[in-house]
C-alpha positions, 0 to 999 in steps of 0.5 A: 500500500505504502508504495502505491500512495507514493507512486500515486503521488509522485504520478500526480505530481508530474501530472501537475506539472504539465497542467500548470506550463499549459494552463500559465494563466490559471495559477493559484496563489501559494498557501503562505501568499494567502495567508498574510495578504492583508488585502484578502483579510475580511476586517469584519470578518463578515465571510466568518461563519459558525459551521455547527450553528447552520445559520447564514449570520456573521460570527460577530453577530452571535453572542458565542465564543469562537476560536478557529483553526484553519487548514493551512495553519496546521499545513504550516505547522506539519500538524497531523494530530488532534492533540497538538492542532488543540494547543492552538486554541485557547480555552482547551486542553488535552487532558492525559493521553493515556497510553499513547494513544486514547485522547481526551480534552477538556474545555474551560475546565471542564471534564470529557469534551465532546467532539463533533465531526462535521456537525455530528456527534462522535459518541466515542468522546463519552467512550472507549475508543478515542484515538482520533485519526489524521487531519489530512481532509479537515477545512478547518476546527471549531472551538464554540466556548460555554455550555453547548447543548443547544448545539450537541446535547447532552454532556456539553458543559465546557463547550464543543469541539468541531471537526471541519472537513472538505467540501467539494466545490466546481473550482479545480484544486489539488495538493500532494505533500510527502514528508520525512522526520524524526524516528523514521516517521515518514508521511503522503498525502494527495488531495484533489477536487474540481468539476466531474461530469455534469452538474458534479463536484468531488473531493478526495483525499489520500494519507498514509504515514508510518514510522518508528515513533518516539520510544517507539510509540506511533500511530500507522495510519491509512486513511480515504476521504471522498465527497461528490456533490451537485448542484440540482438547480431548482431542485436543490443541492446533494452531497454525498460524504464517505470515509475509512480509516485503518490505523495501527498503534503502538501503546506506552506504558511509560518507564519504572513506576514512582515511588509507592511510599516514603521508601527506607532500606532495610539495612539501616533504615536509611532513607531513599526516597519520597513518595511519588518520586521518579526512581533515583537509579532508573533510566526513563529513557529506557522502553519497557513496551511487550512489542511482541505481544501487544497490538492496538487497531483500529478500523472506522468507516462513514458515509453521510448524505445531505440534501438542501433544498430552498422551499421559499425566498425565506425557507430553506430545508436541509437534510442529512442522514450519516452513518458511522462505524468504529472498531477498535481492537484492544490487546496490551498490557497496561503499566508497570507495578513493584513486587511487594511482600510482608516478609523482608525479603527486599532491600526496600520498605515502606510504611503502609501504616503507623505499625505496618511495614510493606517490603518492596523489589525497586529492581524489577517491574512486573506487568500491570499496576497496582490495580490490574497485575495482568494486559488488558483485552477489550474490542468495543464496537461502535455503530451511530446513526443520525438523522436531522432535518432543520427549516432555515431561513430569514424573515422580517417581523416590521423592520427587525429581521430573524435568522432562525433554524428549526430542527430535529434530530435523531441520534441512535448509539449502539456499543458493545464492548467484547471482554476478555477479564475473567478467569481463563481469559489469559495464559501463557508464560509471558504472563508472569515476566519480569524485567529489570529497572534497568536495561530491560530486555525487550523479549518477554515471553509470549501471552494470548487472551480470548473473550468471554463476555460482551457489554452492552449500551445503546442511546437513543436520544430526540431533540428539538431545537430553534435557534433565532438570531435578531437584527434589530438594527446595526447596533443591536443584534440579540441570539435566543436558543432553546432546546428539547431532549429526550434521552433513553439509555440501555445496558446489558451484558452477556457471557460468550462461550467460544470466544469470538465477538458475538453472543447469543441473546439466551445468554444476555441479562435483561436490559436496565434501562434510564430514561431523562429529559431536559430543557436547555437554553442559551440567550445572548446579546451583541451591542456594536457601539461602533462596526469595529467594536463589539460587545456581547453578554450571553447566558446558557444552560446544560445537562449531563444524564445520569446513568446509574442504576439502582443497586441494593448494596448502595444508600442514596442521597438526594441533592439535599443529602437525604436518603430516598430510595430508587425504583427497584425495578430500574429507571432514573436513580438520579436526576440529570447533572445540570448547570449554566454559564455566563459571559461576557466578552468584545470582539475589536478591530483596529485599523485592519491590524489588529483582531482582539476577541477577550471573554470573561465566564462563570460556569455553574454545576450541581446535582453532582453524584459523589461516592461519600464512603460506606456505613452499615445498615439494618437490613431485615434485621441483618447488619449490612454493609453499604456503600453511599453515593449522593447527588451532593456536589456543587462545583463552578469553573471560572476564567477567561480567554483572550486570542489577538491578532496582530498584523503590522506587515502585508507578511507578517502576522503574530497571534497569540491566545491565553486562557485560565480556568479553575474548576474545583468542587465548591459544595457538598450538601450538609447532611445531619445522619452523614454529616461527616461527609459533607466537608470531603474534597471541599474547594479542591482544584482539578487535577490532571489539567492545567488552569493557565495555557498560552501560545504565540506564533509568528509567521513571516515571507520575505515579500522581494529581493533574491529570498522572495517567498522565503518565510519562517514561523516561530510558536511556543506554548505553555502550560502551567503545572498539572496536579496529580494528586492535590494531598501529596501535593504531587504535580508535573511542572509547568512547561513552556516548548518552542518550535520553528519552522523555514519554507521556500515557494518555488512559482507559487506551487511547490514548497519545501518545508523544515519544522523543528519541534522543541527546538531547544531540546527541552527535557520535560515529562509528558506524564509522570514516567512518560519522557516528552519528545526531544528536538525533533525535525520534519522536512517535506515536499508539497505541491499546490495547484 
């Protein structure tokens, strides 16, 4: 496959080449002559549109905070990967990757993002399957700021994040780039689009990438996207969306494991090190990965098909039916732990309690951690279905005038996720491998597992929605949104005698089902005191179900902290988790130079569910144990954003974004029977993100002389320190990394590109034994016509 990608390549390159000396006169301008001619800048940004609020209004109208990332920033900048394009967008964060590979974000302090692909909810964000494949078909990425479940439904609290793909349009297009970097990663990729046939459109486009990756963690990817549009004239518009993706990944389980206790020798009771220390005598260069045995694929498949079709001058219907399938097969061990013992038979201890002594081996690691001593294997299946359809147009009530869509939308989510945790599920004598903390040896011994069981979850979920953007006149726009949702989940499992993924239904449980709903809102108001300036102010609500099920070995507590007793037979235990936001913020643009978008936020959540610890109860006459979990907590998050532009030359441009946030749990409701509860993880800060991201970039071309179409760029990023563990006061230090980045146009088509990553070869630890990248380099070839 690789050498057919590459040949295609190397073919369409040629081929370009003639077109472009015969058709002289249809030369396109280069990616970087586009990106900083001021003259193509839109000062008011009147061409800028929300892609998710499918309403044909200007983005400065609309009372939301945005940030957008553009095809050609992350072209510049050789970013493939979501987690580093969300560094370029202020206000999100990745949140912990685990394993090398699952991703998950979080937006303005809040938990799990969800994340959209164009427009359509990837049920995944919530789930298992999370490593997101490569950016090569993405126009562009949204990033709509505060509550968004008038946008996304359920669980959007912090915001959305948007997922932009191509189009396909009547205007010939076409680009190929192949790249070479560090560690042997090497990447193609081939884009084209224009005019078919008739009245059709295309787009397509081709990556492929492989390579040895950073202590040998990568991703080898392979992906197709495709679209064929027309345009039916009096009878509307079709597109017709497809895509696959077949990616290969390689986990990281990091280096030697911290250290579990304030460890002493035993011959002297000497001290040796604290607790949470990385180990004094390990290499944490040094891979400890079972490469023989582990194995993390992925395979994902959609198709979507839109129709839009113009009812009236002011009515417009749109249509869209998608589909999407994610399979994930999941074969690895997870971490590293101590050997540990009551008898001193190790040189080191530590003191589980005032009395208790723990004897552990700091010279070999064995496989798992001190949760899960075995690998892990699970294959989760995912399967979503949506349909939507929205009336969309404009309409004057006197001289005020409404932009407004009315919709509905139908999401059907179906998981199953294969399991292989029980007894038998595992063997082989790999199983029982130890390595050495230093120089371990990379073959291990072999190791196999099966499945036998399956757990199931499908989601059903309505909603209706009207968005309604007033004009009332050039100083004064307002947004008011309200939404229905109608949410229905179920759950199951099975057992599974043979080992395969699939189960029969005799063997499947009964289904506990939870059904909720909700109203969400968002109201907002935008004053223009000039048309350089503007001001907004907006307020808006979410809600996050609740899935739990009742149990008869859990005590209850209401949002009052009273015990109050579920339906035994299933349905809701607990109300939905809900909250709201306000903001305010300006947008500002001085003299066609300078872009300034600032907000200020509160977010607000109660009906938060914690696990308060357990009690014994009488329970027909018989003491019992029970664990107890509330719907107690109350939590705010508070911050705010700040994205400037700065252009002073027509080939210069400087942006910059800052965003803090800090979410901590501010309330836990006061019970009288279980008051020693209430004051648990009281105003604590969140851990695993950091409050405060930065990052600037700067690009310049040199516009004339001998290095004409010469230009550099140069970004860093920043984040501040990430707790692990707020009582031990455990944390990774705050990390400011730079890169850089030289290209040179040749005839406004072909550009040759070297990016530096850390460029000055910053040691620092992504996780806490997980060794960040060195300096590491890219160099590529693209063509552009």
């Amino acid at each position: 496959m690789k050498k057919v990608v590459v040949l295609a390549l190397l073919l369409f390159v040629c081929v370009g080449s003639l077109l472009a000396q015969e058709n002289d006169k249809q030369k396109k301008k280069s990616i970087t002559d586009s990106l900083f001619r001021i003259d193509q800048v839109d000062v008011m940004q009147k061409k800028k549109r929300i892609d998710l609020l499918g309403l044909d209004v200007p983005l400065r109208f609309v009372p939301i905070t945005v940030s957008k990332l553009s095809s050609q920033m992350l072209d510049r900048k050789g970013i493939v990967d979501l987690m580093d394009a969300v560094k370029f967008l202020p206000g999100i964060v990745a949140k912990d990757k685990q394993y090398g590979q699952f991703q998950q974000f979080s937006i303005r302090g809040q938990g799990s993002a969800v994340v959209m692909i164009d427009g359509i909810r990837d049920e995944r964000t919530l789930n298992n399957n999370v490593p997101y494949g490569d950016l090569a078909a993405v126009e562009s990425i949204e990033l709509l700021k505060g509550p968004a479940a008038i946008l996304a439904g359920h669980s959007a609290m912090g915001g959305v994040l948007n997922i932009v793909r191509k189009k396909a349009s009547p205007d010939f297009s076409a680009n190929a780039r192949i790249s070479y970097g560090s560690w042997d990663e090497r990447r193609a990729t081939l884009g084209f689009g224009g005019k078919l046939v008739g009245p059709l459109e295309y787009r397509a486009n081709i990556n492929y990438s492989t390579g040895d990756g950073w202590r040998e963690v990568n991703a080898n990817r392979f992906s197709v996207y495709g679209v064929l549009g027309a345009d039916l004239g009096k009878w509307g518009r079709i597109d017709v969306t497809g895509s696959y993706a077949d990616d290969d990944y390689t986990t990281e389980i990091g280096a030697a494991p911290v250290m579990p206790g304030d460890m002493f020798y035993v011959d002297g009771d000497k001290p040796y090190a604290l607790k949470g220390d990385r180990h004094p005598e390990a290499d944490y260069r040094e891979v400890y990965n079972d490469f023989a045995n582990n194995y993390m694929k992925r395979k994902v498949w959609d198709m979507s098909v839109s129709y839009v079709y113009q009812i009236t001058g002011w009515m417009k219907l749109k249509e869209r039916f998608s589909y999407f399938h994610s399979d994930l097969d999941y074969h690895c061990i997870e971490g590293l732990s101590y050997r540990t013992s009551k008898d001193p038979i190790y040189k080191w201890y530590y003191y589980k309690s005032e009395n208790e002594k723990v004897y552990v081996d700091l010279d070999t690691v064995q496989r798992g951690n001190a949760a899960r001593q075995n690998p892990l294997n699970f294959n989760p299946d995912h399967k979503n279905v949506n349909n939507t359809i929205e009336l969309t147009g404009k309409f004057e009530t006197g001289s005020v005038l409404h932009n407004y869509t009315l919709g509905w939308t139908y999401n059907c989510f179906d998981f199953a996720q294969y399991n292989g945790y029980g007894d038998g599920d595992l063997w082989g004598p790999g199983l029982d491998a130890l390595l050495p903390v230093r120089d371990p040896h990379i073959v291990q011994g072999w190791w196999d597992t099966k499945v036998s069981a399956v757990s199931l979850r499908t989601e059903r979920t309505h909603g209706i929605y009207l968005h309604n953007v007033i004009e009332f006149n050039d100083k004064w726009k307002m947004m008011a949104s309200g939404r229905v949702d109608l949410y229905n989940r179920k759950t199951s499992s099975a057992t599974i005698d043979d080992g395969k993924q699939k189960y029969e239904t005799k063997n499947r449980k009964e289904w506990k089902e939870v059904e909720t709903s909700a109203f969400t809102y968002r109201v907002g108001v935008v004053y223009f005191p000039m048309p350089e300036l503007s001001f907004y102010g907006s307020i808006s609500s979410y809600f996050n179900p609740v899935t739990t099920t009742y149990s008869p070995t859990v005590m209850y507590l209401d949002r009052k902290g009273n015990e109050f007793n579920p339906d035994e037979d299933g349905g809701e235990v607990f109300k939905p988790e809900k909250g709201y936001s306000t903001e305010v913020g300006v947008r500002y643009t001085i003299n066609e130079m300078v872009d300034i978008n600032a907000s200020v936020f509160y977010i607000r959540k109660y009906n938060i569910v914690k696990s308060l610890g357990d009690t014994t109860v009488l329970v027909d006459g018989v003491a019992t144990e029970k664990s107890i979990r509330g719907q107690v907590g109350r939590a705010d998050s508070r911050g705010f954003d700040i994205e400037v532009v700065v252009r002073p030359l027509p080939t210069l441009q400087v942006t910059g974004g800052l965003g803090w946030s800090d979410y901590r749990l501010r309330e836990i409701a006061e019970s009288g029977r279980f008051s020693k509860y209430k004051e648990q993880n009281k105003n604590v800060r969140a851990t695993g993100v950091p409050r405060t991201t930065f990052y600037a970039y700067a690009d310049y071309m040199i516009p004339k002389g001998i290095f004409k179409n010469l230009s550099f760029h140069l970004s860093g990023n920043f984040k501040d320190k990430v707790f692990r563990n707020i009582d031990n006061r455990l944390y990774d230090p705050a990390l400011w990394l730079m890169d850089a980045g030289i290209f040179y146009t040749i005839k406004n088509h072909v550009t040759l590109a070297l990016n530096v990553n850390n460029l000055f070869d910053k040691e620092y630890f992504e996780r806490t034994t997980i060794l960040g990248k060195p300096r590491n380099y890219q160099a590529s070839v693209s063509y552009t016509f």
